[in-house]
C-alpha positions as CSV (number, residue, x, y, z in Angstrom):
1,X,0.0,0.0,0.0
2,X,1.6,2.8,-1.3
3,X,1.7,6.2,1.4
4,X,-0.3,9.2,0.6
5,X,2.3,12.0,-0.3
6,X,2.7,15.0,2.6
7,X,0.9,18.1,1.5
8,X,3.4,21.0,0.1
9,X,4.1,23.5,2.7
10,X,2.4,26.6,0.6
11,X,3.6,29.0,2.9
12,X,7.5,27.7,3.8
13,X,7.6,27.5,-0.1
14,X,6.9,30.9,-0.4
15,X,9.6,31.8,2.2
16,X,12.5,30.3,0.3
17,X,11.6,31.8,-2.7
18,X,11.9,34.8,-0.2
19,X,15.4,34.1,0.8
20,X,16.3,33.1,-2.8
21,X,15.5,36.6,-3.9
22,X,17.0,38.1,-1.1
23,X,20.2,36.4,-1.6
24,X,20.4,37.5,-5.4
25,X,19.7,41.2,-4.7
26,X,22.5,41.2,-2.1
27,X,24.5,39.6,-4.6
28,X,23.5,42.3,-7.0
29,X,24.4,45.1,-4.6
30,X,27.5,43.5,-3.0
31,X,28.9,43.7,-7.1
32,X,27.0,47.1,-7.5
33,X,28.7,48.9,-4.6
34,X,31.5,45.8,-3.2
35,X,35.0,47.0,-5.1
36,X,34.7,43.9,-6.9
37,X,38.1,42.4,-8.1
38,X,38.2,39.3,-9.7
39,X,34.6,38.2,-8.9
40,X,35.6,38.8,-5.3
41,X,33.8,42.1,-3.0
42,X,34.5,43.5,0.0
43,X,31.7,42.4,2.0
44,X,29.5,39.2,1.0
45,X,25.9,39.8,3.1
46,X,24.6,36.9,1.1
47,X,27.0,34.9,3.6
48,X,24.8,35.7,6.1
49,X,21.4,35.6,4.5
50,X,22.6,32.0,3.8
51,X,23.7,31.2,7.1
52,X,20.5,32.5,8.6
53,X,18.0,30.6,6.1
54,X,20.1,26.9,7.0
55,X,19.4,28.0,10.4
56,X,15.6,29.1,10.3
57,X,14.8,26.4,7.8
58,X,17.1,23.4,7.9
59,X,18.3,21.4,4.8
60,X,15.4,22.7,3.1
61,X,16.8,26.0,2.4
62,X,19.8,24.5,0.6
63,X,17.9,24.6,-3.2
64,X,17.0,28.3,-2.7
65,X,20.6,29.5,-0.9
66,X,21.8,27.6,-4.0
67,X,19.3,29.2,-6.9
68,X,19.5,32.1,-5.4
69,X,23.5,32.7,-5.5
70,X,23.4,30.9,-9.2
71,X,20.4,33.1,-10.3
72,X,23.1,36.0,-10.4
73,X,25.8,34.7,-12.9
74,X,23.1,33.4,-14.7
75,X,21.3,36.8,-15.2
76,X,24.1,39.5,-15.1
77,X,27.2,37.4,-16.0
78,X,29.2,35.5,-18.1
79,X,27.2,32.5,-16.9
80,X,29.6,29.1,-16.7
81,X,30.1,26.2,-15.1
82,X,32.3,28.0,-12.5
83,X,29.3,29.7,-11.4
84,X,27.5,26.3,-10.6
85,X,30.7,25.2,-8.3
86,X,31.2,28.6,-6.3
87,X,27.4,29.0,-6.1
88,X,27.2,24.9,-4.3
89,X,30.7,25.7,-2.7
90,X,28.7,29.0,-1.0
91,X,25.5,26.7,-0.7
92,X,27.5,23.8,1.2
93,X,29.3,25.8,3.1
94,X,26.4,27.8,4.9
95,X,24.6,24.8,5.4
96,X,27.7,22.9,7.1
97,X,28.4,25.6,9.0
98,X,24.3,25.8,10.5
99,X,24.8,22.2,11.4
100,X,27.6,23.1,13.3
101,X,26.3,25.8,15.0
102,X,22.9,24.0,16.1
103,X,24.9,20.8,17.6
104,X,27.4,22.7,19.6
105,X,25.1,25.8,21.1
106,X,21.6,24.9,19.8
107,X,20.2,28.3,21.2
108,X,22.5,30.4,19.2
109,X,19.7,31.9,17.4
110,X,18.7,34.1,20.3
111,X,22.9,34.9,20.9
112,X,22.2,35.9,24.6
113,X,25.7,34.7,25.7
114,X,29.1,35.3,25.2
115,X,29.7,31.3,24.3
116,X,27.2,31.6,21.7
117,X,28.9,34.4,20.0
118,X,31.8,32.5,20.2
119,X,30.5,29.9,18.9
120,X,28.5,31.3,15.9
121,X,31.6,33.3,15.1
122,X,33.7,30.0,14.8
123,X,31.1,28.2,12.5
124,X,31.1,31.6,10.4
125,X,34.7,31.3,10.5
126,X,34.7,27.6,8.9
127,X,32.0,28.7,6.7
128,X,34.4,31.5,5.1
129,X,37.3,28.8,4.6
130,X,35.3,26.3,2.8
131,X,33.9,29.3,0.8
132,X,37.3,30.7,0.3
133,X,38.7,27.9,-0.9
134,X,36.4,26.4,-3.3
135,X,35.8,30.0,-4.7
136,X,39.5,31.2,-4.9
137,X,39.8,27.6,-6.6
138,X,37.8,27.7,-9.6
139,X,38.6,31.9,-9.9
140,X,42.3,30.8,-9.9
141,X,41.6,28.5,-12.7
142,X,38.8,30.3,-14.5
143,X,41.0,33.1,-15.2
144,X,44.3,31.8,-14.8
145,X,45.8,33.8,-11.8
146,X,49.1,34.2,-10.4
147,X,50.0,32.7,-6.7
148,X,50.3,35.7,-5.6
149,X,47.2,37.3,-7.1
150,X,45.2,34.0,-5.7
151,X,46.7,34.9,-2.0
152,X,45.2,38.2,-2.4
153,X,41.8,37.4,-3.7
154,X,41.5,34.0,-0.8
155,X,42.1,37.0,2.2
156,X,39.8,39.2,0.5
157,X,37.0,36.3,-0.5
158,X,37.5,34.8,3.2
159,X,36.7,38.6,5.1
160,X,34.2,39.5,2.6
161,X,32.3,36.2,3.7
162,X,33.0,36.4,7.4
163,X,32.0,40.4,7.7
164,X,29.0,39.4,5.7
165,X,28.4,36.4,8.1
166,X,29.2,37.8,11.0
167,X,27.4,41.8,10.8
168,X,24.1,40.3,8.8
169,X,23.4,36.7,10.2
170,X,22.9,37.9,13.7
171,X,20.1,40.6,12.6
172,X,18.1,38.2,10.9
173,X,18.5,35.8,13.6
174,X,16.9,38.2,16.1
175,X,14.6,38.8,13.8
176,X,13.1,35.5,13.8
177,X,13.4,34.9,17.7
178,X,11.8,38.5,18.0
179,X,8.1,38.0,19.1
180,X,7.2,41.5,18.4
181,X,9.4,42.4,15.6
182,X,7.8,45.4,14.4
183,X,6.8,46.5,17.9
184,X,10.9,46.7,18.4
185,X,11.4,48.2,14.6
186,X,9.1,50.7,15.9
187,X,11.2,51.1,18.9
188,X,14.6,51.2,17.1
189,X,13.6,55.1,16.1
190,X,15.4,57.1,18.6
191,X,18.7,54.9,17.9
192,X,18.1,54.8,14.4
193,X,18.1,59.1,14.1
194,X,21.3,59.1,15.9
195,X,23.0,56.9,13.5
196,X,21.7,58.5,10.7
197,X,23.2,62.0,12.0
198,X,26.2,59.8,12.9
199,X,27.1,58.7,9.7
200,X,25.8,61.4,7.9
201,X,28.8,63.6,9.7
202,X,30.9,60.9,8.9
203,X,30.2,61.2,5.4
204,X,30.8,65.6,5.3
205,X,34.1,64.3,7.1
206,X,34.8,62.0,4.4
207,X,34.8,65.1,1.7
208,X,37.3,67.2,3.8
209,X,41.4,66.8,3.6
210,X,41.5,64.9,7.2
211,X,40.5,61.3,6.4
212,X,43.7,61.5,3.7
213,X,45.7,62.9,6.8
214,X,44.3,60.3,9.7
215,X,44.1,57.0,7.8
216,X,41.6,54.4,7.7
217,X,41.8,53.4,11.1
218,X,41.0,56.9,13.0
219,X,37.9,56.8,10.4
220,X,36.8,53.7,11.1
221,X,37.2,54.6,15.2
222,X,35.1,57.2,14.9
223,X,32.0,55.4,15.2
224,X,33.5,53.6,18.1
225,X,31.7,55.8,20.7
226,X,28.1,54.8,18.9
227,X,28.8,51.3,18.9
228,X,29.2,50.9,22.1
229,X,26.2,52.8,22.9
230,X,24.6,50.3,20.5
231,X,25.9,47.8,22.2
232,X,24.7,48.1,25.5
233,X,21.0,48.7,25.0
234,X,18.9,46.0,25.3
235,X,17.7,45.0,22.2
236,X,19.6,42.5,20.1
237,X,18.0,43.6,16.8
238,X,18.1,46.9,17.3
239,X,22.2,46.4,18.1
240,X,23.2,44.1,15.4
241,X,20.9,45.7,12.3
242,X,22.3,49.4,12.8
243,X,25.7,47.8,13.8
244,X,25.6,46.3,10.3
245,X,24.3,49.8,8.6
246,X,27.3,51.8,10.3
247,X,30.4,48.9,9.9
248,X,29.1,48.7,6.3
249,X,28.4,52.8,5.8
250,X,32.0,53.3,7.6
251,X,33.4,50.5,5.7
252,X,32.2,52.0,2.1
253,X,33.4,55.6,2.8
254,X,36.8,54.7,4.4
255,X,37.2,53.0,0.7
256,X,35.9,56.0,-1.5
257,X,37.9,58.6,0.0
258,X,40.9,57.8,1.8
259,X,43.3,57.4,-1.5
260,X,44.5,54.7,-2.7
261,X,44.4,51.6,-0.6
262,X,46.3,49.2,-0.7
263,X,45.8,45.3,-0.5
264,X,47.2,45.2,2.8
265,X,45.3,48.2,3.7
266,X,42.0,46.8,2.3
267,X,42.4,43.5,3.9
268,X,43.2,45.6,7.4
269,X,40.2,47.4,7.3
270,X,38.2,44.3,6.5
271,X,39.4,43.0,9.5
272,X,38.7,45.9,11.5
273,X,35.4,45.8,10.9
274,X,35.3,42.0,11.3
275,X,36.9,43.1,14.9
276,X,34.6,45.7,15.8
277,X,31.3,43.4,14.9
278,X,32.5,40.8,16.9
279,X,33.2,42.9,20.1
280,X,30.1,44.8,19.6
281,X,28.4,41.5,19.6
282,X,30.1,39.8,22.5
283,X,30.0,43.3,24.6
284,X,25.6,43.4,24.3
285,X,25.7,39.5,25.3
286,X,27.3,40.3,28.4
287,X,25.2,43.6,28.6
288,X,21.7,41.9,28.0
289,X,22.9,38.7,30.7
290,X,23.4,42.1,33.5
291,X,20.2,43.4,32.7
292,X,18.5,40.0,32.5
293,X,20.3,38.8,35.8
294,X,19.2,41.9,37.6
295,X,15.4,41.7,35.9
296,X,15.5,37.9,37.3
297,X,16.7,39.5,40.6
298,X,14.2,42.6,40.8
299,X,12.0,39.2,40.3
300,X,13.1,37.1,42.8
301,X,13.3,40.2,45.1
302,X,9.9,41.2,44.4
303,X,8.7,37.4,44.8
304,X,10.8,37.2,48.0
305,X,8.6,40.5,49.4
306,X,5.4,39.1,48.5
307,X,6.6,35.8,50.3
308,X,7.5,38.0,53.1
309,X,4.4,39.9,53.4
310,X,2.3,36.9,52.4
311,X,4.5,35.4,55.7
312,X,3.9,38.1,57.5
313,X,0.4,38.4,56.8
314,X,-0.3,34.9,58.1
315,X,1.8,35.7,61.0
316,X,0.1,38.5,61.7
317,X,-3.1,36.1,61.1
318,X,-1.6,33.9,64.0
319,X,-1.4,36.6,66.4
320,X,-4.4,37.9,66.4
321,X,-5.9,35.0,66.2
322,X,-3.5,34.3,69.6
323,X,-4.5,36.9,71.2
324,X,-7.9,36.8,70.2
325,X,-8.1,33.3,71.9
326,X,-5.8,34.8,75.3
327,X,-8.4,37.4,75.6
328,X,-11.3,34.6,75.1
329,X,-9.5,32.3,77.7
330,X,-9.0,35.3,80.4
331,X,-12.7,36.3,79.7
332,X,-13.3,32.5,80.6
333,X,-11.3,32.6,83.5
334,X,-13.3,35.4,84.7
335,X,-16.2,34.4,84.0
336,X,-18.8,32.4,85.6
337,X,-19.7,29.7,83.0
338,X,-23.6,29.8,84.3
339,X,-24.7,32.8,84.6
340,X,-22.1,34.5,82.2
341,X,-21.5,37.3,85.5
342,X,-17.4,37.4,86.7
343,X,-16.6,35.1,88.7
344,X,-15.3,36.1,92.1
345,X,-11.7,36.8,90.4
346,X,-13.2,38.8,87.9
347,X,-15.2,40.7,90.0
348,X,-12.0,41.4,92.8
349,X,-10.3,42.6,89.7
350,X,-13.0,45.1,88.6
351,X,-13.4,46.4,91.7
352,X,-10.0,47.1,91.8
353,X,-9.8,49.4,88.5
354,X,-12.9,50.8,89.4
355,X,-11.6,51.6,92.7
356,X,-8.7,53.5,91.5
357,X,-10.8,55.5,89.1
358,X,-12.7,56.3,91.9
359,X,-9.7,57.6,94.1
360,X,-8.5,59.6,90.7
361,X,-12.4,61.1,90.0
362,X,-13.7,61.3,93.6
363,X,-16.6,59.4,92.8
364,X,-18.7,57.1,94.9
365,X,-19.0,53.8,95.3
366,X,-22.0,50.8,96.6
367,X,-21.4,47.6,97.2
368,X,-24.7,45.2,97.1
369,X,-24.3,41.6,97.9
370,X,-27.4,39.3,97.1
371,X,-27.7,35.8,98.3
372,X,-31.2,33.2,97.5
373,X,-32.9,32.4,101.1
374,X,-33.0,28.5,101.0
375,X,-31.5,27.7,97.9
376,X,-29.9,24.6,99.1
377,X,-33.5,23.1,99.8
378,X,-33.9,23.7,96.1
379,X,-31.1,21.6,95.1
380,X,-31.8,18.8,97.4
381,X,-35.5,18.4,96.7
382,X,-35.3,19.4,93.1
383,X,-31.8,18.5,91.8
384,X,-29.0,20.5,90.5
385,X,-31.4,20.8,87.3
386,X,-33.3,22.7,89.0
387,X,-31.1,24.6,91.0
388,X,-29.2,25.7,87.9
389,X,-31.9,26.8,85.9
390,X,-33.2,29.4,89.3
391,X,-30.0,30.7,89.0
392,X,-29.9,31.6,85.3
393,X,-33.5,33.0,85.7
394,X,-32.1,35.0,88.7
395,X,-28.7,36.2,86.7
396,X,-31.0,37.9,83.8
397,X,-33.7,39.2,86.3
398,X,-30.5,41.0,88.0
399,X,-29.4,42.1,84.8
400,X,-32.2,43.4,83.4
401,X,-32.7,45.5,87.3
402,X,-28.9,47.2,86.9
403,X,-27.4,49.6,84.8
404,X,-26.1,47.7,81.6
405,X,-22.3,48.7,80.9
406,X,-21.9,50.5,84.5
407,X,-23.2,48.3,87.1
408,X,-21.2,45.2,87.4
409,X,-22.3,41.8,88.7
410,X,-19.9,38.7,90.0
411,X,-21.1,35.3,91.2
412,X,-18.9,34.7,94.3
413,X,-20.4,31.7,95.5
414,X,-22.6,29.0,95.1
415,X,-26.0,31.2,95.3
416,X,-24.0,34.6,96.3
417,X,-23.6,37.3,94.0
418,X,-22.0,40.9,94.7
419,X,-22.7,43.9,92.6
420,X,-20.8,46.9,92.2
421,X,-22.9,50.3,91.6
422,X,-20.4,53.0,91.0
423,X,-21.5,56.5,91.1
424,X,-24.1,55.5,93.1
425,X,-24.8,56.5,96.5
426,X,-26.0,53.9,99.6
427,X,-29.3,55.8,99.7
428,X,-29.5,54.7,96.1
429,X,-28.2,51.2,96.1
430,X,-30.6,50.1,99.2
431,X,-33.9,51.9,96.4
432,X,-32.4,49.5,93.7
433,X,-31.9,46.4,96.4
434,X,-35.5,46.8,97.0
435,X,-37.0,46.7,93.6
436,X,-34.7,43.7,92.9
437,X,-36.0,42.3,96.0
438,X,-39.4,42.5,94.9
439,X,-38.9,41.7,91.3
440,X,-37.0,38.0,92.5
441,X,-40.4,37.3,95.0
442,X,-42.6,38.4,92.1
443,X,-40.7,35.9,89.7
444,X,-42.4,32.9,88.2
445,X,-39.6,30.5,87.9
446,X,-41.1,28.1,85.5
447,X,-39.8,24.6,86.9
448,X,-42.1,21.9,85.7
449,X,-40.8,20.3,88.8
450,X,-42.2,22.7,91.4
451,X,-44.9,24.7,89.7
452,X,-45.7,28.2,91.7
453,X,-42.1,27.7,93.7
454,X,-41.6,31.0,95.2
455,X,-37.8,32.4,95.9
456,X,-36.9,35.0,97.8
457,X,-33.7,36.6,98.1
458,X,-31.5,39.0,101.0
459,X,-29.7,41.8,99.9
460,X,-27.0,43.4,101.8
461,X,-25.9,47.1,101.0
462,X,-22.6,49.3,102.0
463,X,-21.1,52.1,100.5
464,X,-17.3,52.0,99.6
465,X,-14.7,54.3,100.3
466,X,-11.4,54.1,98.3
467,X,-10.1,56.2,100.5
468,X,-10.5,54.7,103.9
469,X,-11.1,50.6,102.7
470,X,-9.1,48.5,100.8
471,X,-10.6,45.7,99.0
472,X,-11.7,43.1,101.9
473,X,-12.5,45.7,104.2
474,X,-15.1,46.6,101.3
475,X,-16.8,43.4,101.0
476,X,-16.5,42.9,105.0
477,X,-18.8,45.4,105.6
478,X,-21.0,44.4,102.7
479,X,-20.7,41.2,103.7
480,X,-21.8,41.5,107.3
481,X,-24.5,43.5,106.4
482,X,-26.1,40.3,104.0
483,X,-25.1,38.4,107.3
484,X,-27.4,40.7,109.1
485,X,-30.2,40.6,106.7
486,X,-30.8,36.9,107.0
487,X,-30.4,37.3,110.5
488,X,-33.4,39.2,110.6
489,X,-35.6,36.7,108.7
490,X,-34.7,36.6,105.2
491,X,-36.4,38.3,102.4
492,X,-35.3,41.9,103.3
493,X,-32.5,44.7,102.5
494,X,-29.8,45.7,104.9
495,X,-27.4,48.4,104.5
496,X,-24.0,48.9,106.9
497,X,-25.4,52.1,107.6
498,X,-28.3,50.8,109.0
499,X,-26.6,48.1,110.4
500,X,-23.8,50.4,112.5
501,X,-27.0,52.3,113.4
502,X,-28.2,49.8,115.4
């Protein structure tokens, strides 16, 4: 069973014919504007078009580096069969030296470290020989050259390949790993103005008497200073495309109008550029790995203070909820777990703020202690039940007699509770003892057990005098005057007025 054949990649088709143009325009220009000698220019982009396209698109861009380089001989030259080797010499190398690139750094296409740089340079560098050789090869024989004119034309065919490897490969490579690439073209604006002025001052230099009287090299250094600026921005587009525009521009006009250059000279100022690509390329590496390695630690320090406060946060969670349940379990301890009054703790530790408010605002102070006539007969004959549920009935009938948030009530014993009255006088307290009197003997209690039970309750009153008692002298007198009241028959209000009266 024969297998269906893979559908043809409309698109990817369309992008080699893309690079196949590319590379024979270059080719066009490079002859145009290149000082060609011998077949041979100064600069060879479609080196790096090449490189670039075995790159992006694997072996499959070998037929279109290839037509693309022959399509020039064919249409603007002497066409021969020299053009078919140096045009698969050129094809052959670029593709050997992609292969080489992708096994020993396979993210070279992004360059973001010095090693890659290194390492693409190398394969560029390998690229150029095989190129050189083949090329200077069939040149040599195609139009029967000297030694000497061969050495010549190898240097020159070798730099013009690696300059056009090394200064346009890495633009398109950025290029292609660029997500945003015309968000960043948009970008490049500010950097792009500046180089224009740049070289545009280079060039009115170029038409005075001083380029003849520096050299090549002082012109060439001139756009030193902008290079590195280049260099150290962020972008790896926007560095290695204008980095390419101003070797190339410098390149062009150090040739027009410094003299007559020698080979030497030519061949220097090749490698000068070659030089100057290179360092501009391994200087933004280690420029975008700073500003990378301090974005990854602005990250890690930002995620380390959202950990912090996130820890801090729960922390703070904890305490409060610590605290919140410290204040629950003093509340507890203070409180009677029946009634919901203080306990006798609680209420010997609010007498004692209250009693040094009083000292500090002269105010005064009654003391009423309440205790049920016969409440252990309720408990026997009844049960604890019972008992409990008088209690609870007595504890909101107090409640609802006293003054909520200024009178405060404590369960001191079994069936004992004291209350605290401040600003209140004795006259006053023994009124309010009264009524709750009453209201306890008019109460209906609501025990299934003992319908109709009747309770009564004595009430002992005193006044309090921060200035003259401490605390047990307080509830002495208090106290004693409860002791009287049942002593008297129950059911009645005594105050320790009354009862020093007597």
């Amino acid at each position: 069973m024969e297998r269906a054949a893979e559908p043809v990649d409309t698109w990817l088709m369309a992008k080699l014919f893309a690079v196949a143009a590319a590379i024979h325009l270059t080719i066009w220009g490079s002859f145009t504007v290149g000082f060609a000698n011998h077949d041979v220019v100064a600069i060879w982009p479609a080196a790096g078009i090449s490189l670039w396209a075995c790159l992006r698109f694997g072996w499959r861009a070998l037929p279109a580096v290839y037509l693309g380089d022959l399509a020039f001989g064919f249409f603007h030259l002497d066409f021969g069969v020299h053009f078919i080797l140096i045009s698969a010499g050129n094809a052959l190398a670029a593709w050997g030296a992609a292969s080489i690139i992708i096994r020993m750094c396979p993210d070279v296409m992004s360059l973001r470290t010095p090693t890659s740089v290194a390492f693409f340079v190398f394969a560029a560098a390998l690229l150029s020989v095989f190129s050189m050789m083949v090329g200077t090869l069939v040149v040599a024989e195609r139009f029967a050259l000297p030694p000497v004119i061969v050495e010549h034309i190898a240097w020159r065919w070798f730099f013009s390949d690696l300059t056009g490897a090394v200064m346009v490969a890495p633009s398109l490579m950025a290029w292609s790993s660029q997500p945003e690439g015309m968000a960043c073209l948009r970008r490049m604006r500010r950097p792009a103005f500046l180089t224009l002025v740049a070289l545009t001052a280079l060039s009115m230099l170029s038409l005075t008497a001083l380029p003849e009287v520096l050299g090549h090299y002082p012109v060439m250094l001139l756009t030193m200073p902008l290079i590195i600026w280049l260099a150290l921005r962020e972008s790896t587009l926007e560095c290695t495309l204008l980095l390419f525009v101003i070797v190339t521009t410098s390149l062009a006009i150090t040739l027009n109008n410094v003299g007559d250059v020698s080979e030497q000279a030519f061949l220097a100022v090749q490698a000068y550029g070659f030089v100057i690509a290179c360092t501009a390329l391994v200087l933004h590496t280690v420029e975008r790995g700073r500003i990378e390695a301090m974005r990854e630690l602005d990250g890690e320090r930002q995620s380390l203070a959202d950990r912090v406060a996130e820890r801090t946060v729960e922390l703070r969670q904890r305490v409060d909820a610590a605290e919140a349940e410290t204040v629950k379990m003093e509340q507890l301890a203070l409180t009677d777990e029946l009634t919901g009054f203080l306990n006798r703790r609680g209420f010997q530790e609010r007498m004692r703020q209250e009693n040094k408010r009083a000292v500090r605002y002269g105010y005064p102070i009654a003391v009423m202690m309440l205790d049920l006539d016969h409440f252990k007969r309720i408990n026997d004959t009844l049960g604890h039940a019972a008992g409990d549920k008088v209690l609870k009935t007595l504890a909101a009938v107090t409640a609802d007699m006293l003054r909520d948030g200024i009178d405060q009530i404590g369960r001191i014993g079994g069936e004992e509770f004291a209350i605290l009255m401040p600003h209140t006088s004795v006259d006053s307290a023994v009124r309010v003892a009264e009524r709750l009197r009453q209201r306890i003997l008019e109460t209906d209690w609501q025990l299934a057990e003992a319908p109709g039970l009747q309770v009564t309750a004595s009430l002992g009153v005193s006044y309090w005098d921060p200035d003259m008692f401490d605390l047990d002298n307080g509830l002495c007198l208090v106290d004693e005057a409860l002791y009287e009241a049942k002593r008297r028959g129950r059911n009645r209000v005594v105050s320790s007025v009354q009862f020093a009266s007597v």
